[in-house]
C-alpha positions in Angstrom: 62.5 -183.3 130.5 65.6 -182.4 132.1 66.4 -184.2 135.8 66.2 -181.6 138.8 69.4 -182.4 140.6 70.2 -182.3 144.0 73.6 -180.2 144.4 76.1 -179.1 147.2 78.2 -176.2 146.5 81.0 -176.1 148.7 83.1 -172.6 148.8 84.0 -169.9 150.9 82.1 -166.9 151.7 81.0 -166.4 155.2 85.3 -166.4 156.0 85.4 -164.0 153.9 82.3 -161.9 152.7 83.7 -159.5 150.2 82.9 -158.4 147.4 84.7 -160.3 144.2 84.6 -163.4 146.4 80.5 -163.1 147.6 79.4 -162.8 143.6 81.9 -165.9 142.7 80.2 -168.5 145.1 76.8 -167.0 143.9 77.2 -167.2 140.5 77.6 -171.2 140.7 74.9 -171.3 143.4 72.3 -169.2 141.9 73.4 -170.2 138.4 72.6 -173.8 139.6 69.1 -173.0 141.1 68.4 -170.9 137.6 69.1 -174.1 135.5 66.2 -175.7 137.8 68.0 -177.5 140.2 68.1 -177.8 144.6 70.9 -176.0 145.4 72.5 -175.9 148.7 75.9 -173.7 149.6 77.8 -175.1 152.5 80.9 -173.9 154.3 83.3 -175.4 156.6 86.0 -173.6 158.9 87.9 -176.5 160.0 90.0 -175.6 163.1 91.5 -172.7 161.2 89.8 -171.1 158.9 88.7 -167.6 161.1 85.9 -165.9 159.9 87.2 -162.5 158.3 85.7 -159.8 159.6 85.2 -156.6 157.0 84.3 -154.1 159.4 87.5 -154.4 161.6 89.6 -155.6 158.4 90.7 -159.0 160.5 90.0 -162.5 161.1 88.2 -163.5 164.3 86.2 -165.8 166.4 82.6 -163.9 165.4 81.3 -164.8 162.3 78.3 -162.6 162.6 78.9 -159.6 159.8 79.5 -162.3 157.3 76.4 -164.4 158.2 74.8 -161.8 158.0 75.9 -160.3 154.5 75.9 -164.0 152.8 71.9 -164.2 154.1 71.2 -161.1 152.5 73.2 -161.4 149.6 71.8 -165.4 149.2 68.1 -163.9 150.3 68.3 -161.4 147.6 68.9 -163.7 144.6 66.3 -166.5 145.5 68.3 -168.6 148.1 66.5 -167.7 150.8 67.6 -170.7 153.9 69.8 -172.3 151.5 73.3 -172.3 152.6 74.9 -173.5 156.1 77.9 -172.2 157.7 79.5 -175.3 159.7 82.0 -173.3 162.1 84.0 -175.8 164.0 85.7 -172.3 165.8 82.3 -171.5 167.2 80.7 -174.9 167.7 78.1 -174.3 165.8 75.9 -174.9 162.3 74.6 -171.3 161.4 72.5 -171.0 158.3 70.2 -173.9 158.7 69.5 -176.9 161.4 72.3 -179.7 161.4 69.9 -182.2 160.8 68.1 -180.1 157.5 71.8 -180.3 156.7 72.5 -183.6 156.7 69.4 -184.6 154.9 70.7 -183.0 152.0 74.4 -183.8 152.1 73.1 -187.7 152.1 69.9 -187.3 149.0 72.7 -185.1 147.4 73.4 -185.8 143.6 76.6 -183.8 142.8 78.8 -182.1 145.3 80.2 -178.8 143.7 83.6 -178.0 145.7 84.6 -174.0 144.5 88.4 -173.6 145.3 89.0 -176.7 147.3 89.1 -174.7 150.5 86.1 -176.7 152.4 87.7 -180.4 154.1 86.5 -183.3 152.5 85.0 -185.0 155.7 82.9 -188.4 154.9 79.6 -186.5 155.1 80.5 -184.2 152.1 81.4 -187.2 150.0 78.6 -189.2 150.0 76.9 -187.7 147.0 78.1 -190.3 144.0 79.3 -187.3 142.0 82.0 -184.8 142.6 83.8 -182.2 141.2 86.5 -179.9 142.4 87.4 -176.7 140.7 90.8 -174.9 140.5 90.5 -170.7 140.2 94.3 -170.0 140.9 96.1 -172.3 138.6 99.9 -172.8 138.3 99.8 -172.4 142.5 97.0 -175.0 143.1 99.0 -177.4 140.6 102.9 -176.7 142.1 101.4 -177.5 145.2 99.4 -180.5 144.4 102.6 -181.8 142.7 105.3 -181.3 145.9 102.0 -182.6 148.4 100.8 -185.8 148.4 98.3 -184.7 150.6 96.8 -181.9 148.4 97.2 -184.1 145.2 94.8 -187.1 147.1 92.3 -184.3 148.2 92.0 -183.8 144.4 91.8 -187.3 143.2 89.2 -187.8 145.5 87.0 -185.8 143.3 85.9 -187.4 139.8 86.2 -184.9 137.4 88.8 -181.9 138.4 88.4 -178.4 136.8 91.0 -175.6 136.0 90.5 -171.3 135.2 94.1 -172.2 133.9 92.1 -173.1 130.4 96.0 -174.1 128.7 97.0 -176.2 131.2 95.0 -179.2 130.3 97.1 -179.3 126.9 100.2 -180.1 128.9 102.1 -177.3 127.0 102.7 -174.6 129.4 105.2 -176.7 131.5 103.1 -176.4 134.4 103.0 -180.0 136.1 99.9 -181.9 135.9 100.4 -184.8 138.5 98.6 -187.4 136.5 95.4 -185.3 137.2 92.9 -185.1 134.2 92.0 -181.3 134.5 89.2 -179.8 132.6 89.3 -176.2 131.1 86.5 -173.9 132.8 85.9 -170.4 132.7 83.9 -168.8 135.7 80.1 -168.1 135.3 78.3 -165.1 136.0 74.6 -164.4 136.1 74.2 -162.0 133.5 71.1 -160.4 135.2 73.1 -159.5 137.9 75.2 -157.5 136.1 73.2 -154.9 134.2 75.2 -152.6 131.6 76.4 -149.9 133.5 75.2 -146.3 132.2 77.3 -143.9 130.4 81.1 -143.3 129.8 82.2 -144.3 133.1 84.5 -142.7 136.3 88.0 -144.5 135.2 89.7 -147.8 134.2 89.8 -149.4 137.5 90.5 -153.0 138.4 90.1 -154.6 142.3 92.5 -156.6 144.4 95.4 -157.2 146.6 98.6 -155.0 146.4 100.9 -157.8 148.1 100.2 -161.7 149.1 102.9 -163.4 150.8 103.6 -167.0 150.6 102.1 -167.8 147.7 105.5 -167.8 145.2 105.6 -170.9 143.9 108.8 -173.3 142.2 108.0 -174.7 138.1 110.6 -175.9 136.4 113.2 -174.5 138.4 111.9 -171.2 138.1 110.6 -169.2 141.1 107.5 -167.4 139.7 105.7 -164.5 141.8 102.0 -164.4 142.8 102.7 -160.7 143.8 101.3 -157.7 141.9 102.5 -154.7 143.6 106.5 -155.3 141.9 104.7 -155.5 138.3 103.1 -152.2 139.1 106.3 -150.0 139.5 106.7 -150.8 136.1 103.7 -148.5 135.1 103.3 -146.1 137.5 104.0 -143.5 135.4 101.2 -144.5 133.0 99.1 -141.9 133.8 101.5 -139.1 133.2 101.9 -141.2 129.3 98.5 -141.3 128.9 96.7 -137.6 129.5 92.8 -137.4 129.7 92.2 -141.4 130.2 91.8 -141.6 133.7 93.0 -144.9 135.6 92.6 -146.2 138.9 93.0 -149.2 141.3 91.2 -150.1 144.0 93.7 -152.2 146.6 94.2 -153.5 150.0 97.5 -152.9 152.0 99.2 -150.5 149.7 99.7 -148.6 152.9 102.3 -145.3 152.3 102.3 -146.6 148.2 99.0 -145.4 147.9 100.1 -141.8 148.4 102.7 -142.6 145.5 100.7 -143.6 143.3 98.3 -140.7 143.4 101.2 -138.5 143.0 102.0 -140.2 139.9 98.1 -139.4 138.4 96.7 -142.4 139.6 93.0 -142.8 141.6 93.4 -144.8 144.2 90.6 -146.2 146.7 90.6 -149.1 149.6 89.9 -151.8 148.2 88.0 -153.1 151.3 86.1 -149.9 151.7 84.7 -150.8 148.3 84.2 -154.8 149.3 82.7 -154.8 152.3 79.6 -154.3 150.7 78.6 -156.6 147.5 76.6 -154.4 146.2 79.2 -151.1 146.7 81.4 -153.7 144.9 78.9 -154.3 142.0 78.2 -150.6 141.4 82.0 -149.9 141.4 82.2 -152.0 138.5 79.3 -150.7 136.6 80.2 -147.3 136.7 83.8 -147.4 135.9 85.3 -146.9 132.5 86.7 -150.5 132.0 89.0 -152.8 134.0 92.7 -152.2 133.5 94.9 -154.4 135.5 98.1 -156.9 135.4 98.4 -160.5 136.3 100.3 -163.0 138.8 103.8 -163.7 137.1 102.8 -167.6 137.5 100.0 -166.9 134.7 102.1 -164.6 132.4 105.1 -166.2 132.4 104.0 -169.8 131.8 100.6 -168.8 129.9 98.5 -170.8 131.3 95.2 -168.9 130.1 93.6 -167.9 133.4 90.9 -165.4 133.0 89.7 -163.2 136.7 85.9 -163.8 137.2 86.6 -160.1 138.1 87.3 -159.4 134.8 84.1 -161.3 133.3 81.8 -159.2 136.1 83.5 -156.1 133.9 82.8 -157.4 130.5 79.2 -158.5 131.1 78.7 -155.4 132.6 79.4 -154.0 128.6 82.9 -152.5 130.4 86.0 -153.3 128.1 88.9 -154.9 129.7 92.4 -154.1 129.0 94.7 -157.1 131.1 97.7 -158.5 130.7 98.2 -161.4 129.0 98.0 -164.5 130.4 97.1 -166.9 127.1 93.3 -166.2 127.0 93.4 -165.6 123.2 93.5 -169.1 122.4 90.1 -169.3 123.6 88.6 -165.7 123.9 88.1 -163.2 120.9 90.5 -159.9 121.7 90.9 -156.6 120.1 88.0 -154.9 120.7 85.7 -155.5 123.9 89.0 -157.7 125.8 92.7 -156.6 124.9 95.7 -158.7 125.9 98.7 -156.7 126.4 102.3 -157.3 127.2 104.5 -154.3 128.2 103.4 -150.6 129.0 103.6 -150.1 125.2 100.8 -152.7 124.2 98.9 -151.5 126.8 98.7 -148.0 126.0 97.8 -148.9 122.6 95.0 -150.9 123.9 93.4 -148.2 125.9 93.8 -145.6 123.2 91.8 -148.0 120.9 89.0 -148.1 123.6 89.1 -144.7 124.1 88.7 -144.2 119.9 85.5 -146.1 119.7 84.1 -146.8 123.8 80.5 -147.2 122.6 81.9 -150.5 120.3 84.0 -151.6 122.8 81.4 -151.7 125.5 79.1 -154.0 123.3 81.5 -156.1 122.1 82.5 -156.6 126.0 79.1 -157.6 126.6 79.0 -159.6 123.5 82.1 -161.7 125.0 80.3 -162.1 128.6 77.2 -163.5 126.7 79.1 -166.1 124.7 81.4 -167.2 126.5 80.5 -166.5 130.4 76.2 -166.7 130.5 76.3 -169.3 133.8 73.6 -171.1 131.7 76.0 -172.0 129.5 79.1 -172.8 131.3 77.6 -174.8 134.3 75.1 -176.7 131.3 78.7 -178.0 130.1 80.2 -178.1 133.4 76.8 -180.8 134.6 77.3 -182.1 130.9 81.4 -182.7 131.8 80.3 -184.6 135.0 77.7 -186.3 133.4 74.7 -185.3 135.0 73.0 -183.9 131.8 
């Protein structure tokens, strides 16, 4: 008989309770409870992590919209009083009572820490087993390697695991700071993401039209995280590509957003779409596929990151057309996921889902099944850590 563990998961959700972000830190803490073990999601502000508010479309000092969308959201999927919200900014522990809390940071087994956003204070490190995991490689490793301060918060977990699944090879040129990462791909919850019905609105994707500060130095070389400069290169897809509709869904395009629909694209907030999980969910389902480029850092250097976006998509049967980032040395493309490179690939991609949508929605789900059933990945991500 398999051992129940006892497991913290440590992410981020409460600072910021939107959509793509809610499903990610449920998908490892509902996954977990689904495999039979005590879960337990916990979240630490620090002195400056301000809860973002998604009404207002700011950070502040009130946490309360995102308390209450990560207890519905966690209520909903059979976590019902399972996650604490430590908020140093408020001086309190929402969620459940301190002392519940600390009961089960010291009987905990593994300690689970999603992004490495949460500070490794003494209490979280008392269970004997823990594991960090990376989801924006190329910037988490440039900055591990220039920091010695975020390259010991690392070390101070056992086993250390990457979504850049080619890094680990040590090919991509991407420094690795004598840290043994571990390929992973991000889990989803099948059930949660039901096939969606019918052809579909457009070929959509979600996201942020602009992040500053996050360029990062490999190599010499001054690689972008920015999308919205890799978009001017196909804004006049639409206009190439009559009768297949495409769309984005973005936050702080501001007066681009107008240019773009001028240019045949459909264009929606897209914190008018997160703000609600479930808004977020549906948008997914009913759109035509996920079309959509990637950070520089991953193109350039390859380092095979795959979007737990995109996986949302393709288990819920919607092909993905994205750019390349490397992913085909681990995940079957050409039919339900297309890599492309250039606004030539890509329009041959989507005119090859558009031939044959019906195949290209199962073998979407097909891929999601295989390769992204949370059964499967967190199994091997326990069996990695060696807890199973």
């Amino acid at each position: 008989m398999k051992r129940s563990l006892r497991i913290i998961v440590a992410g981020f959700a409460v600072g910021f309770p939107l959509g793509g972000q809610l499903w990610m830190m449920l998908h490892f803490a509902s996954g977990l409870a689904r495999l039979g073990h005590e879960v337990v999601f916990v979240e630490d502000t620090s002195d400056w992590a301000y809860p973002f508010d998604p009404v207002l479309g700011y950070a502040g000092s009130d946490s309360s919209r995102g308390r209450a969308i990560v207890d519905r959201l966690f209520s909903d999927h059979g976590l019902a009083g399972r996650w604490a919200y430590v908020s140093q900014i408020e001086n309190r522990v929402y969620g459940m009572e301190r002392a519940s809390l600390d009961r089960h940071l010291a009987e905990a087994d593994f300690f689970l820490n999603v992004s490495g956003v949460i500070p490794l204070r003494e209490e979280y490190l008392q269970a004997p087993v823990r594991a960090v995991i990376d989801t924006d490689p190329v910037f988490t490793q440039a900055k591990v390697a220039e920091n010695t301060w975020n390259h010991d918060y690392f070390a101070a977990h056992q086993t250390c695991f990457t979504y850049g699944c080619n890094l680990p090879a040590g090919q991509t040129g991407v420094p690795l700071s004598d840290i043994d990462w571990k390929p992973l791909l991000p889990p989803v919850v099948l059930d949660f993401w039901p096939r969606g019905q019918g052809r579909g609105a457009n070929y959509t994707t979600i996201g942020t039209w602009e992040a500053k500060d996050r360029d990062v130095e490999v190599a010499g070389k001054k690689l972008a995280w920015r999308k919205n400069v890799k978009y001017e290169a196909i804004l006049d897809l639409p206009g190439r590509l009559p009768g297949v509709p495409l769309g984005m869904a973005m936050s702080g395009m501001k007066e681009n957003a107008e240019r773009y629909r001028a240019a045949g694209w459909e264009v929606r907030d897209a914190l008018e779409i997160s703000r609600d999980p479930v808004a977020y969910r549906d948008y997914i389902r009913n759109s035509r596929g996920e079309f959509t480029i990637a950070k520089d850092q991953n193109v350039i250097l390859k380092s095979g990151w795959f979007s737990d976006r995109t996986a949302t998509f393709l288990a819920a049967g919607r092909p993905a057309v994205v750019e390349d980032t490397g992913f085909g040395a681990y995940l079957p493309t050409g039919q339900g996921l297309f890599a492309f490179e250039g606004p030539e690939a890509a329009i041959e991609a989507l005119r090859r889902v558009e031939a044959d949508p019906q195949r290209a929605g199962d073998a979407a789900r097909a891929i999601a099944e295989e390769h992204f059933d949370s059964d499967k990945v967190l199994t091997g991500l326990l069996r990695q850590c060696g807890l199973v």
